[in-house]
C-alpha positions in Angstrom: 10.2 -30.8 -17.6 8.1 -27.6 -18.6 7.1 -24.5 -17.5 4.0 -25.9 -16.3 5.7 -28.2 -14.1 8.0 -25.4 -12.6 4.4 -23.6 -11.8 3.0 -26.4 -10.4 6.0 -27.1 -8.6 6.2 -23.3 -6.7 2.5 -23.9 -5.7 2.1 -27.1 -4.6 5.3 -25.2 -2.1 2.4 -23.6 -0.9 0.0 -26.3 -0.5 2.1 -28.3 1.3 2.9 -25.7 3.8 6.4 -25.0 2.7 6.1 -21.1 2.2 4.0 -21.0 5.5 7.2 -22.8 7.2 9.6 -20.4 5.7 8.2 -17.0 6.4 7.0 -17.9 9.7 10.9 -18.8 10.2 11.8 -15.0 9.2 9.1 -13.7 10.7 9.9 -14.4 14.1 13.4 -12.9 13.9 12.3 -9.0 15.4 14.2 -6.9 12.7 12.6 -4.1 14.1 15.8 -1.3 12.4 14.1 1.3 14.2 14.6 0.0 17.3 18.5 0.4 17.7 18.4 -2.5 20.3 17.7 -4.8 17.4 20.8 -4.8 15.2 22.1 -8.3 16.2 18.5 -9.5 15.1 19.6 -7.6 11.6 22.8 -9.5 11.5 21.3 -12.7 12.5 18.7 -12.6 9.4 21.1 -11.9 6.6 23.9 -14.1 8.4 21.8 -17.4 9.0 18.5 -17.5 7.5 18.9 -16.0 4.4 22.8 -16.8 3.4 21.8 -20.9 4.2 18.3 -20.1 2.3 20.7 -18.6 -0.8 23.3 -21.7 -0.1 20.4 -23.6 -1.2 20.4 -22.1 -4.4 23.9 -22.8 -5.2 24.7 -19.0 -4.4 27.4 -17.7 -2.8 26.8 -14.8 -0.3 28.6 -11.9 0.8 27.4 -10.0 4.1 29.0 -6.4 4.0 28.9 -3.5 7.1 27.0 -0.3 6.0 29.3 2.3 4.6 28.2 4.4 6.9 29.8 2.8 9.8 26.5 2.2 11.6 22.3 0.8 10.2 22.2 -2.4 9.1 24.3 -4.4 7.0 24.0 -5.4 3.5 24.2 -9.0 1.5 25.0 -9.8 -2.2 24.4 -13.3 -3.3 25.2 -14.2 -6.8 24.8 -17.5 -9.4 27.0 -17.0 -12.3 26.0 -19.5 -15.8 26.7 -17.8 -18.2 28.6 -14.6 -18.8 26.5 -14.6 -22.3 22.8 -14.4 -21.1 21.2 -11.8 -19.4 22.2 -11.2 -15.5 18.5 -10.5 -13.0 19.1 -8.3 -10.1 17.0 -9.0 -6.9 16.3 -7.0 -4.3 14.4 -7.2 -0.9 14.6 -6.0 2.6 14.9 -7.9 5.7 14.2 -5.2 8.2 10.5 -4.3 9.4 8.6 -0.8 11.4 8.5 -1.5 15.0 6.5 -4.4 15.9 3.8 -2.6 17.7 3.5 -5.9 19.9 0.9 -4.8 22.7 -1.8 -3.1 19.7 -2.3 -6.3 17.3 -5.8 -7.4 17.9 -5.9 -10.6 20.6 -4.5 -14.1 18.9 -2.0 -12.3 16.5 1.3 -10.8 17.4 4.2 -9.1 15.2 6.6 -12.1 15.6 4.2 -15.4 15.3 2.9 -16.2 11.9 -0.7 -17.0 11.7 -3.3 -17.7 9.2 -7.3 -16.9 9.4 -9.3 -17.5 6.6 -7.3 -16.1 3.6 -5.2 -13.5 5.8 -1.5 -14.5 6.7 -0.4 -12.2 9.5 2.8 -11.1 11.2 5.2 -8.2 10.7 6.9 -8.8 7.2 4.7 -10.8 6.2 3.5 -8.1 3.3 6.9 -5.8 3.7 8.9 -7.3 2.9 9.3 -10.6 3.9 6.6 -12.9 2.5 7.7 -11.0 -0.7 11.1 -12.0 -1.2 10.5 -15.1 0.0 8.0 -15.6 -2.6 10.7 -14.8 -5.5 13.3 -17.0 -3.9 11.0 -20.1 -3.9 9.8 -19.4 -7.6 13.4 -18.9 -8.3 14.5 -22.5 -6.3 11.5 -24.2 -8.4 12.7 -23.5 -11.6 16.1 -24.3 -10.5 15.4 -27.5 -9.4 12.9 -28.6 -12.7 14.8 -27.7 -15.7 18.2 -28.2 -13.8 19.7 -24.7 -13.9 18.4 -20.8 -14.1 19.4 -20.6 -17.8 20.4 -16.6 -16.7 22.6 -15.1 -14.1 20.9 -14.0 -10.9 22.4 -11.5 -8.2 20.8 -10.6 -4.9 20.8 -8.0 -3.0 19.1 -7.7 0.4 19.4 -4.6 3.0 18.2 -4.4 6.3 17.4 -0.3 6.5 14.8 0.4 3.8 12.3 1.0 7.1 14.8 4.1 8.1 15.2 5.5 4.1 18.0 2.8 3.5 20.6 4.9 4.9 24.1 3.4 3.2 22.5 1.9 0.3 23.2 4.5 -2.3 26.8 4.6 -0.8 27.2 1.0 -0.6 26.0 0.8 -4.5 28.0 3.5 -5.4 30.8 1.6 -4.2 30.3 -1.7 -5.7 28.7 -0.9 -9.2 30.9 -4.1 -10.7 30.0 -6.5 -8.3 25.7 -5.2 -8.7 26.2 -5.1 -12.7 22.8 -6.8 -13.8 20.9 -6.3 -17.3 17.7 -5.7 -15.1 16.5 -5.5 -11.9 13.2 -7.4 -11.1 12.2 -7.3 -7.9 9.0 -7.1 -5.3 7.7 -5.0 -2.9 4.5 -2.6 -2.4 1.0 -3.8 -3.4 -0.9 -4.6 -6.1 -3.6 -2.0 -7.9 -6.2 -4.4 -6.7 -5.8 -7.5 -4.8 -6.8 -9.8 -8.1 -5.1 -7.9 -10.7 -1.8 -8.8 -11.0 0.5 -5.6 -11.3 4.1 -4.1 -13.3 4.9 -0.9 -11.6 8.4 0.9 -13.1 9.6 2.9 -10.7 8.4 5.3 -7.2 7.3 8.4 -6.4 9.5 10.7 -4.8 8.8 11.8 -0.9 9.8 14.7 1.3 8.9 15.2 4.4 9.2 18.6 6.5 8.5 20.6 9.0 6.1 24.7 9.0 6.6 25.8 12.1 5.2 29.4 13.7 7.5 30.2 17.1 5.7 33.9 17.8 6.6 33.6 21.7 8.1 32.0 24.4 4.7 30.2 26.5 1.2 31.1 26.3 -0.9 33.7 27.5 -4.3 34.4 28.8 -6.6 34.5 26.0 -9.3 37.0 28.4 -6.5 39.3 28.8 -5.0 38.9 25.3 -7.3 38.2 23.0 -7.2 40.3 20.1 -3.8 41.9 21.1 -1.7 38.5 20.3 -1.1 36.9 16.9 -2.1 33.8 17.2 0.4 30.6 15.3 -2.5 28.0 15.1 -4.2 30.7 12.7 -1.2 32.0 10.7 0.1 28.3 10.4 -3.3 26.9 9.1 -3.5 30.0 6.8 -0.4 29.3 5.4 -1.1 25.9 4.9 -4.2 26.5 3.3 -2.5 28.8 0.7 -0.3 25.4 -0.6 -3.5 24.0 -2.2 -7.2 24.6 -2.4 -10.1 23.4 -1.1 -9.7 20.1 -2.5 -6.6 19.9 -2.6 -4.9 21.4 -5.7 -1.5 21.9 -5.2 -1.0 25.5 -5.9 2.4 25.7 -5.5 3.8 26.1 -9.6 7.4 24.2 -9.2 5.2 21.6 -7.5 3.0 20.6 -10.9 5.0 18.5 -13.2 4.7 18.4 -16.9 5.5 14.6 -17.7 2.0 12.9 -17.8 2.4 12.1 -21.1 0.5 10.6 -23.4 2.7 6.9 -22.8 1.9 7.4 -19.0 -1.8 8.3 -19.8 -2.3 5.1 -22.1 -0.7 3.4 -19.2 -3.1 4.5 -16.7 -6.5 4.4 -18.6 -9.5 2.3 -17.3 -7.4 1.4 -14.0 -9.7 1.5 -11.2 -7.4 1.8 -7.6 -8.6 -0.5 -5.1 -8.0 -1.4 -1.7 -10.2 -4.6 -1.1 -13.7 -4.6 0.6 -12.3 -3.2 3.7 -9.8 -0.4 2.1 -11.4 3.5 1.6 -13.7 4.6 -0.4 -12.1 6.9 -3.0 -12.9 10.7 -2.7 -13.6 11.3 -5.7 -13.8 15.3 -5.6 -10.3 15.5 -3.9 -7.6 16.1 -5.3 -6.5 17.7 -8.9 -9.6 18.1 -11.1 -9.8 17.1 -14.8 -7.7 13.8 -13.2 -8.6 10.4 -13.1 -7.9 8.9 -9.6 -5.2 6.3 -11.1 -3.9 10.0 -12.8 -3.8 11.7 -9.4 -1.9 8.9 -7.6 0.0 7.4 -9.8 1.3 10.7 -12.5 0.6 13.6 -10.2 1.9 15.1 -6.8 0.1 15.3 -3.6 0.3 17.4 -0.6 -0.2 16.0 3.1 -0.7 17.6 6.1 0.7 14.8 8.7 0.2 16.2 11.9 -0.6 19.7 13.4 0.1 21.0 16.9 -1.0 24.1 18.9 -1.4 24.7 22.8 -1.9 21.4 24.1 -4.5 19.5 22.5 -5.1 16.4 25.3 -5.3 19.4 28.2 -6.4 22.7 26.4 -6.2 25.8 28.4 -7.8 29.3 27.7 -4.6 31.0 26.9 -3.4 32.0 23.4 -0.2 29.6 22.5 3.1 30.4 21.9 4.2 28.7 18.6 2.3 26.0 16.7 4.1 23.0 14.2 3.1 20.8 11.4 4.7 18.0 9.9 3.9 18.1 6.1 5.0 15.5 3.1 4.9 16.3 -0.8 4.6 12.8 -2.9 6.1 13.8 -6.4 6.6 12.4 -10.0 9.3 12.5 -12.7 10.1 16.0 -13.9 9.9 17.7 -10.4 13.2 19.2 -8.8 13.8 17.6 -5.9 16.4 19.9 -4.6 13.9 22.8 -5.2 10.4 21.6 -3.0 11.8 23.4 -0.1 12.4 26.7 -1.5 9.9 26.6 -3.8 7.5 26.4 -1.0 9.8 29.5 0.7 9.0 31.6 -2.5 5.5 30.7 -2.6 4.8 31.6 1.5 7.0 34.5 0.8 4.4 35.9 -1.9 1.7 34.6 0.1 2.8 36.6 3.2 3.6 34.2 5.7 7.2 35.1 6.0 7.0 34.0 9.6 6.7 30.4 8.7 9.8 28.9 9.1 10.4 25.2 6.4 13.3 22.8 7.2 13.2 19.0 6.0 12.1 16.5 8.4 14.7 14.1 8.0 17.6 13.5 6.1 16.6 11.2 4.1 14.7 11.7 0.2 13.2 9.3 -1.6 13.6 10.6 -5.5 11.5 9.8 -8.4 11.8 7.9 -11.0 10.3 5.9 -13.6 10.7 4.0 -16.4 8.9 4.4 -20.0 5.8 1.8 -20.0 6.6 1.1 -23.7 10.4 -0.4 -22.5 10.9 -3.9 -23.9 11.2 -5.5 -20.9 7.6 -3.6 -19.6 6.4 -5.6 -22.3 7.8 -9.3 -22.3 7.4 -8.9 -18.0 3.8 -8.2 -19.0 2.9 -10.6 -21.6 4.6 -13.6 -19.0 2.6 -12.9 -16.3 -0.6 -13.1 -18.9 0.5 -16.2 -20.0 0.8 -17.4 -16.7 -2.5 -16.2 -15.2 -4.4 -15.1 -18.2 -5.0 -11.7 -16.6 -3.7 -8.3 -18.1 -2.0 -7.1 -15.3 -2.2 -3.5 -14.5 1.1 -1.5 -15.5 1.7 1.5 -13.1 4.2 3.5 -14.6 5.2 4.2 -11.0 4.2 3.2 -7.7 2.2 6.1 -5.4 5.0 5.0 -2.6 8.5 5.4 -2.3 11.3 2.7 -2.4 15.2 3.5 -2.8 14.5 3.0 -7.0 16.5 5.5 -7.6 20.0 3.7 -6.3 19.0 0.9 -9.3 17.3 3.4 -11.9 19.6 5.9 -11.2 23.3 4.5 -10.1 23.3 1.1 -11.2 22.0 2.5 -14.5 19.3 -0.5 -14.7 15.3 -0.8 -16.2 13.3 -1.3 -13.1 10.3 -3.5 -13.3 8.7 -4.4 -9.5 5.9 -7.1 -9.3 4.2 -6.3 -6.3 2.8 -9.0 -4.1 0.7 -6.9 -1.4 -2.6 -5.1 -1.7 -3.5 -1.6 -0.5 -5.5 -2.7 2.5 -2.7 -5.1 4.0 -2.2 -3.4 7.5 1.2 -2.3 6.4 3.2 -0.1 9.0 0.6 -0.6 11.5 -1.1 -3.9 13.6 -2.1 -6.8 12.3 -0.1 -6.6 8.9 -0.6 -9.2 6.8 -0.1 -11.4 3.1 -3.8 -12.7 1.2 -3.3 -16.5 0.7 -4.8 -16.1 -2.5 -2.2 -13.9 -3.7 0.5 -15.3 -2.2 0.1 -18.8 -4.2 -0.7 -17.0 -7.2 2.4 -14.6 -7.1 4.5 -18.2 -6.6 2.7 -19.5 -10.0 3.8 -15.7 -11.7 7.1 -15.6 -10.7 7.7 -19.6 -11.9 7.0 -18.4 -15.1 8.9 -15.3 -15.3 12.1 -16.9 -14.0 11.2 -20.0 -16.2 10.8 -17.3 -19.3 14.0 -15.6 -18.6 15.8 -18.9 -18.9 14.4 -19.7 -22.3 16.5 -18.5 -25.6 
């Protein structure tokens, strides 16, 4: 048997209906984990369709209650050969963003698997079901052609990532032994462009928080006011205003990093970003100048405004509002301090003037950046496999523009992080009608076969 055959093998899977059958399977368990109703549905995914899809491997699996004595439970599979050769980590998540049910366009729902044309929809289907799934039936075909993996394979699946994986850095923290892997090669996120296949080596950080102006309790009549009352709408949009410039900029210092370095910058050069014929049109004078796009996104920070509130915008009145709130996010590299984006921003409104602005995080939960050096060994042999498999270049994206929990596997478990992504830009992800391109899909089978066929080779 040869590595064609295992390739041949993991898409014929395809042709035959096979990966259709499994996802839809997953996809209609509702593992909605921000719907607190839904934690037996969780359970139920870990505890029956994935450890009897891993039994099938010859894994054992472990299923283990969050540290944090509530969000979803974790699972660790593992198939030992030999203690000698190198040990793959896996990860995925089973849990999914609220299925939306009643806004999917008529014909599709979030928990029925169906395919139009190229387009493979259902909740999961691009995050992150259909993408695990399409690693554990590459895996399973090489498996079953040459006989064995020829390396050690661990798995580890959560069920929180939807919610910031709340546990999982605990929960690694706690069993570094029993995650020890040489590397961690996993997928999730999509591709630069749906036909390029894509490396990406770690994640942008994200913060979310709140600016909020509280002048007054209620509103007053703007006839009898006006031009006596401060009004929070103008201060707040002022202040925000002074965080970058008119395209953007960030102009917040601590908030410009320093590390896109010539390694990242070979990296990035002559990528073009794509989302598909129906993803956005670049704007291409946004953002920081002197940049290319794949610069900006990929080796720079970005500033979002993700909401802003004054008065009552469905039923405005003619008074002058009390207090006005915006939900802000800052999307950062390598080489910014994440423990310093809030008060930097405090020092910087401080100078500004807009002392009245009060900044508190969002949520509890930070997603930190990371990254690993595009010149890494195993950048390169992950890279040259997938050309041999395709003959395609793929893309390498020293990190993601998104966030994932990298960190807990750059960071903790101490491991190289290289992600093939199997989604594109444009999927419908974290909104209706999400879904996986066919073509993709049975091409990512065909690039996985050969990377878990070339990991078993001497």
């Amino acid at each position: 048997m040869t590595r064609q055959s295992a390739i041949a093998s993991a898409q014929k899977y395809f042709d035959n209906g096979g990966f259709h059958a499994d996802l839809a399977r997953r996809v209609a368990i509702p593992t909605e984990s921000q719907n607190p109703e839904r934690q037996a549905e969780l359970e139920r995914y870990l505890e029956s369709e994935m450890s009897e899809s891993l039994a099938r491997l010859g894994m054992t699996s472990r299923i283990f209650a969050n540290p944090r004595g509530k969000g979803g439970p974790f699972l660790v599979a593992e198939l030992i050969e030999d203690a000698a050769r190198p040990t793959v980590l896996l990860y995925g998540h089973g849990d999914v963003i609220r299925g939306q049910d009643t806004e999917w366009r008529a014909g599709l729902g979030p928990w029925m698997l169906k395919q139009e044309g190229d387009r493979i929809y259902g909740r999961g289907t691009a995050d992150n079901k259909g993408q695990h799934t399409i690693n554990l039936a590459a895996i399973e075909t090489v498996l079953r052609t040459r006989g064995k993996l020829g390396f050690n394979l661990k798995v580890l699946l959560e069920t929180g990532e939807e919610m910031g994986s709340p546990g999982l850095k605990e929960f690694c923290e706690q069993n570094k032994a029993l995650l020890r892997a040489d590397v961690l090669i996993s997928s999730d996120g999509p591709r630069l462009q749906p036909q390029r296949p894509t490396i990406y080596l770690g994640t942008r950080g994200a913060l979310n928080f709140h600016l909020t102006v509280e002048l007054r309790k209620g509103a007053h009549h703007s006839g009898n006011w006006g031009g006596l009352l401060a009004n929070p709408g103008i201060l707040l949009a002022h202040a925000i205003a002074t965080i970058t410039d008119a395209r953007g900029s960030i102009r917040v210092p601590e908030w410009r990093p320093n590390t896109l370095t010539p390694s990242v910058r070979r990296a990035l050069a002559g990528l073009e970003v794509s989302g598909g014929d129906e993803g956005p049109s670049i704007d291409t004078n946004w953002g920081e100048p002197d940049l290319t796009p794949p610069e900006r996104v990929f080796g720079w920070s970005s500033f979002e405004v993700l909401a802003f509130v004054t008065g009552n915008p469905d039923r405005p009145v003619n008074a002058i509002p009390g207090q006005a709130r915006a939900t802000c996010q800052l999307r950062y590299v390598v080489g910014i301090d994440p423990n310093d984006i809030i008060p930097a921003l405090r020092r910087h409104l401080d100078r500004e003037g807009f002392q009245m602005v009060k900044v508190e995080p969002a949520r509890e939960a930070i997603f930190h950046a990371t990254r690993l050096d595009p010149e890494s060994p195993w950048v390169k042999w992950t890279a040259a496999s997938i050309e041999r498999t395709t003959g395609k270049k793929p893309a390498i994206l020293p990190n993601l523009g998104g966030s994932l929990p990298n960190e807990v596997f750059a960071d903790i478990l101490g491991l190289p992080t290289v992600w093939i992504p199997h989604s594109y830009a444009a999927c419908s992800q974290h909104a209706p009608n999400e879904h996986l391109l066919a073509p993709v899909a049975r091409e990512a089978l065909a690039i996985m076969a050969g990377v878990y066929w070339d990991l078993g080779e001497k």
